[in-house]
C-alpha positions in Angstrom: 0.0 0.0 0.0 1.5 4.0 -0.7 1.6 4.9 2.2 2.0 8.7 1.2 -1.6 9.1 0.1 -2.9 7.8 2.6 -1.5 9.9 5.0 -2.3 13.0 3.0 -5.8 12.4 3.0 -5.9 11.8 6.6 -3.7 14.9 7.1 -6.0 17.1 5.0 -9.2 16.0 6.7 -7.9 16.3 9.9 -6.6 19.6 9.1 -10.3 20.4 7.8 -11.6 19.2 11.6 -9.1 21.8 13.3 -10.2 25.0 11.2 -14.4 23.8 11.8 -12.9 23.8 15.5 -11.5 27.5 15.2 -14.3 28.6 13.7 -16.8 27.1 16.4 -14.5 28.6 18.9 -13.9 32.1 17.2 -18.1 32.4 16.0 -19.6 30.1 18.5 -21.5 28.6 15.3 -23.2 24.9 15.9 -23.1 24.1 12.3 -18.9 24.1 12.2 -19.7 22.0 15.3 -21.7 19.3 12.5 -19.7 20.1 9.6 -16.4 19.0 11.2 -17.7 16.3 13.2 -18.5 15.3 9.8 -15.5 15.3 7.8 -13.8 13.9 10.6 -15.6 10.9 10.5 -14.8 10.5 6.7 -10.8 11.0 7.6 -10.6 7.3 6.5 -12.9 7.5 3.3 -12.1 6.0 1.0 -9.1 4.5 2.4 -11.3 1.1 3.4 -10.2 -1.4 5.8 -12.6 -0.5 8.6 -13.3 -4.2 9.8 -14.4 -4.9 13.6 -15.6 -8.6 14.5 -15.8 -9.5 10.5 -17.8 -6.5 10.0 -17.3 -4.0 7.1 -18.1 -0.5 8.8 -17.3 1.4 6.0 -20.8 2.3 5.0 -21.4 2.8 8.4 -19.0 5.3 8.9 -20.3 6.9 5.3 -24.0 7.3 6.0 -22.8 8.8 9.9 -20.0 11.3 8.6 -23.2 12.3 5.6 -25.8 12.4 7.7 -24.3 14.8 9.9 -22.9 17.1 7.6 -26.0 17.5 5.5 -27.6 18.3 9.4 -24.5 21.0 9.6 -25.4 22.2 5.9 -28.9 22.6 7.3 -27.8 24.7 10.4 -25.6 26.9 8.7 -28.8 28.1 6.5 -30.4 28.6 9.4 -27.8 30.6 10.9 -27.8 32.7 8.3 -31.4 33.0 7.3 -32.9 33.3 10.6 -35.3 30.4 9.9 -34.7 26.9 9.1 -35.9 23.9 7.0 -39.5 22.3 8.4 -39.0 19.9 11.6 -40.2 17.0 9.9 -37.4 17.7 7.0 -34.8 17.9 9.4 -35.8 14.9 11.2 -36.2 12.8 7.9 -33.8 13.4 5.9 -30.3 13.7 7.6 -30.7 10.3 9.2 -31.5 9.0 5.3 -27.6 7.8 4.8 -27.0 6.5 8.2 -30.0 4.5 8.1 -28.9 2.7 4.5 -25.0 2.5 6.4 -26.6 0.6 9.3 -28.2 -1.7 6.7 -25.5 -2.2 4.7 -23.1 -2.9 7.6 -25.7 -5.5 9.7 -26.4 -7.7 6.2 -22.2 -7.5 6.1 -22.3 -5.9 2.6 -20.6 -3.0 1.0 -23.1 -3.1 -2.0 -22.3 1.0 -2.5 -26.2 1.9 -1.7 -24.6 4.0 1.0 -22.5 6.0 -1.3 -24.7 6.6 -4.0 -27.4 7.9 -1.4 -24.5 10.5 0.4 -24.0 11.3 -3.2 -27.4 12.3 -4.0 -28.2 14.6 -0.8 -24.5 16.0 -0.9 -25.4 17.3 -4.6 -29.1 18.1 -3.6 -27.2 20.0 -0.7 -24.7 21.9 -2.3 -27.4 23.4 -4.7 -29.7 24.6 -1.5 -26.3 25.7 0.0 -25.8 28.4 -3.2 -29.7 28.9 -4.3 -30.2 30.2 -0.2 -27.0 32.2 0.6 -25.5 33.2 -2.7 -26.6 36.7 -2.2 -25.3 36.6 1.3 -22.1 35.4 0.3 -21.7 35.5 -3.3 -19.0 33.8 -4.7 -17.8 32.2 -1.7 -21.6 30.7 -1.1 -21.0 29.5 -4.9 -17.6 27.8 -4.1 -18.6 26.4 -0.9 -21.9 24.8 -2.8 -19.7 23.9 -5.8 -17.5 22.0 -3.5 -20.3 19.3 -2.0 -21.7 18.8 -5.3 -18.3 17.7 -7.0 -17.8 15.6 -3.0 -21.5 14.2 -4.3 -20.7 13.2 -7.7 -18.0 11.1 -6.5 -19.6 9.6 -3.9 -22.1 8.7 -6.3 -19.6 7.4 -9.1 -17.1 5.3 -6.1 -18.9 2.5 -6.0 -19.6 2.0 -10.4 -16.4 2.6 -10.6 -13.8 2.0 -8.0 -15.6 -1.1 -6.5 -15.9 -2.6 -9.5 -12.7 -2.2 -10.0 -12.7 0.1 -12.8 -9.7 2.6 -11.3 -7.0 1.7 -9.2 -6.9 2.7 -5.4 -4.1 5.7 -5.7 -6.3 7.3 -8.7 -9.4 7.2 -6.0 -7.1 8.4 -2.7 -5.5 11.1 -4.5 -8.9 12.4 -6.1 -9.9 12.2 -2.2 -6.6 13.9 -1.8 -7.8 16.6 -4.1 -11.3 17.4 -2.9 -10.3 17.4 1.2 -7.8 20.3 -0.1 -10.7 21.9 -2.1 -13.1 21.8 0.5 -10.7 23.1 3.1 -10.1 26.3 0.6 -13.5 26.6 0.2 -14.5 26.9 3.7 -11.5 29.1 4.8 -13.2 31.2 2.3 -16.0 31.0 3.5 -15.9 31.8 7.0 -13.0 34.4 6.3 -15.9 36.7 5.1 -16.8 39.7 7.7 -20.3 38.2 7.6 -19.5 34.5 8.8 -17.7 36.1 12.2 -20.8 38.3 12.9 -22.3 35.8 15.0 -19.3 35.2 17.4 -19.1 39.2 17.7 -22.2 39.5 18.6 -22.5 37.1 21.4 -19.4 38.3 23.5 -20.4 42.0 23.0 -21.4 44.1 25.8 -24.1 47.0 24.3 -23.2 50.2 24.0 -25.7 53.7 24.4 -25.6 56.1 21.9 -29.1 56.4 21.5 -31.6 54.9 19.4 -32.6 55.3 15.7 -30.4 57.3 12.6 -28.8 60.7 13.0 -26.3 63.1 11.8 -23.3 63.7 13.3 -19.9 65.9 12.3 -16.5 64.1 11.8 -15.4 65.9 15.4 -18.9 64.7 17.6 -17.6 61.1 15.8 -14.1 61.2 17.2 -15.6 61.5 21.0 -18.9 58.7 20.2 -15.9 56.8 18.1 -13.8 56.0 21.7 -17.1 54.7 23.5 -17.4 51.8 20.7 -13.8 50.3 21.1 -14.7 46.4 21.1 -18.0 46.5 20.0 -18.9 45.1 16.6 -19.9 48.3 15.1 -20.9 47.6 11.4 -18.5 50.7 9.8 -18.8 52.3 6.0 -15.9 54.6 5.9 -14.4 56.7 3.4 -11.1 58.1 5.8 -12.1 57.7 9.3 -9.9 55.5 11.1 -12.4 52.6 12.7 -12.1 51.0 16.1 -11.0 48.1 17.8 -13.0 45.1 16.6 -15.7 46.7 14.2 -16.9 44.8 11.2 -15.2 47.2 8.3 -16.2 48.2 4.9 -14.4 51.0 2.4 -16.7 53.0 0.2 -14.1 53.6 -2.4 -13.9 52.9 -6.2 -10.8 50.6 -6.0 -11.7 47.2 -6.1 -10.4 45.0 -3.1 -11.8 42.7 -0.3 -14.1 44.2 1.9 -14.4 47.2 -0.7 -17.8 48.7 -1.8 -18.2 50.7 -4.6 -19.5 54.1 -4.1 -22.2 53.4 -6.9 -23.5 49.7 -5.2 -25.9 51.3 -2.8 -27.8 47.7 -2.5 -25.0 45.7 -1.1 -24.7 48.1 1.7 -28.4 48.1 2.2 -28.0 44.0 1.9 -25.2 44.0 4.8 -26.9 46.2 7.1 -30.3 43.9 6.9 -27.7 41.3 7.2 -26.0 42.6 10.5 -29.1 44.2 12.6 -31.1 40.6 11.7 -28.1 38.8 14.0 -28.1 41.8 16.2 -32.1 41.2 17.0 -31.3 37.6 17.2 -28.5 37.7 19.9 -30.0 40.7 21.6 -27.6 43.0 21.1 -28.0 47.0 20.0 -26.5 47.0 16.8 -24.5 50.2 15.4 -24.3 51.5 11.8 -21.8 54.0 11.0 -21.9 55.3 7.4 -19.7 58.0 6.0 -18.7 58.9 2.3 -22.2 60.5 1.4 -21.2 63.1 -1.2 -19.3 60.5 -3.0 -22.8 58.5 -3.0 -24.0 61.6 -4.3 -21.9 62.1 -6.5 -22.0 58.4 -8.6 -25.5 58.3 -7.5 -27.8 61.4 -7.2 -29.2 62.7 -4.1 -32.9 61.5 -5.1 -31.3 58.3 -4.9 -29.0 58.5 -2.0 -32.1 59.8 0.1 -34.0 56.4 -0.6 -31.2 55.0 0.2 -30.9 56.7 3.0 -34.9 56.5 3.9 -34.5 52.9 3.2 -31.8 52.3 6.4 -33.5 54.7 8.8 -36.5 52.5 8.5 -34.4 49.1 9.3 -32.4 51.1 12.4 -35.5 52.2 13.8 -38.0 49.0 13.2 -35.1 46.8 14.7 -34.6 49.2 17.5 -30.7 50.1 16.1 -28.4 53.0 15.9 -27.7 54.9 12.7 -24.9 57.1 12.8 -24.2 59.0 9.6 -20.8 61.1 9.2 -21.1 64.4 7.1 -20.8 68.0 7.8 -22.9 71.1 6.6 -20.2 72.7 4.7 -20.7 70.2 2.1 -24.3 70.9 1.0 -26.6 72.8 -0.2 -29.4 74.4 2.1 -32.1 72.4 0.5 -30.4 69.4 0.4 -29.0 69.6 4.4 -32.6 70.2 4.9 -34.1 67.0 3.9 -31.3 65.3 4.9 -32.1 66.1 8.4 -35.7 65.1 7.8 -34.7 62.2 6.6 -32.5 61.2 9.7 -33.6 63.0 12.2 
């Protein structure tokens, strides 16, 4: 046997475990909790060999390590969406490939039902994964999803294939090889995103007064308001002003980078602020909302538009109960157009 293989895909998925660990540590999320347990499980898949008294637990091991982590795919939507699948779903169809693992192990045959089923509801999985939270996450949501269905397909194809001895056993450990390094990337991408962390933030914060609702406030008031919010997972929009110790950061600027937002893409910042005061409400915390760079919003946009914009967050802050602080000075418009600025956040 190559031993090298082996012990890079037992490596890679162990590797996999420890960053689910750091995440459930760092974001307090239940679904890393299910999604490493999972992939843990697999470490020896499709290594083989798994006998105890004459038994093949293989598909055992398979429909357990699945079952879980299509319950973990389930939780992170729920996470994220603030409502999950229907109980009866949940109770149904995880157990689906531990339930056809347990047969396959007590008749003491590795028949491949087991695989072909994880395969199916890994696929059917990944495509929930990216139809629910694309537009949370975007292209990581897409990578992430991408990942389980190629994990499916090959679960599906290992037992036509490699149990009827169609491929050798190095060309099916280092495709496993492969797709534990793939998933890895794909989840580091995933929870690397501001978003994924928001959870965590909010859980250990402590809240914070500065008053209720959206209002104006000069670059100078900012600086004294700005030294109360050190530590506090302030959701920040700047343009210059340096932010503080442990806010959740976004540039308005035109030069495309992580964590950038074009001056012109009002929507995704209206998206990230439903985004953050939803887990705000959820954990109980006072959410914060500082937005600055308003005449360069102007500029690429129009005031009509900026004030729907703007109309648009001063309802979320104040249905949800939130703060709203928005950083401008007078100097830089007109009187009409300070004027309904003020009405409009005020």
């Amino acid at each position: 046997m190559d031993i090298s293989p082996d012990l890079a895909i037992i490596t890679l998925k162990g590797a996999i475990g420890l960053v689910f660990l750091w995440v459930f540590i760092k974001s307090r999320r239940r679904s890393a909790l299910f999604l490493g347990a999972g992939w843990v499980l697999s470490g020896n898949l499709p290594l083989g060999g798994t006998v105890v008294g004459g038994r093949d637990l293989d598909p055992l091991i398979m429909g357990l390590s699945t079952s879980i982590t299509i319950f973990g795919i389930m939780e992170l939507i729920t996470e994220e969406r603030g409502r999950g699948p229907p109980r009866s779903l949940l109770l149904s169809l995880p157990p689906v490939p531990l339930v056809y693992g347990a047969i396959e192990t007590a008749l003491g045959m590795n028949f491949g039902g087991t695989y072909i089923v994880s395969g199916f509801l890994l696929i059917a999985g990944g495509g929930t994964f990216i139809e629910f939270l694309k537009d949370y996450y975007r292209s990581r949501a897409v990578l992430f999803g991408a990942t389980l269905i190629l994990a499916g397909i090959a679960s599906m194809a290992y037992p036509f294939i490699y149990l009827r001895g169609d491929l050798n056993y190095s060309l099916v450990v280092y495709g496993s090889v492969f797709l534990a390094a793939l998933t890895i990337f794909a989840y580091y991408r995933l929870v690397s995103s501001e978003n994924f962390l928001y959870f965590g933030r909010m859980e250990n914060a402590e809240d914070v007064d500065v008053g209720p609702g959206p209002r104006i406030v000069s670059p100078h008031q900012f600086e004294e308001i700005a030294k109360k919010l050190n530590g506090f997972p302030v959701l920040a929009f700047l343009r210059g002003t340096k932010p503080g110790e442990g806010w959740i950061v976004y540039r308005i600027s035109t030069v495309g980078r992580e964590n950038v937002i074009e001056p012109s893409a009002l929507y995704r910042i209206t998206q990230t602020v439903e985004d953050y005061l939803r887990e705000a409400e959820r954990t109980g915390v006072h959410g914060i909302v500082v937005l600055e760079g308003l005449e360069l919003m102007k500029m690429y946009n129009g005031f009509e538009s900026l004030l729907k914009f703007l109309s648009t967050l001063g309802d979320m802050v104040r249905l949800s109960g939130a703060s709203l602080l928005v950083i401008t000075e007078r100097e830089v418009w007109s009187k009409s157009e300070w004027r309904l600025l003020h009405r409009m956040l005020e």
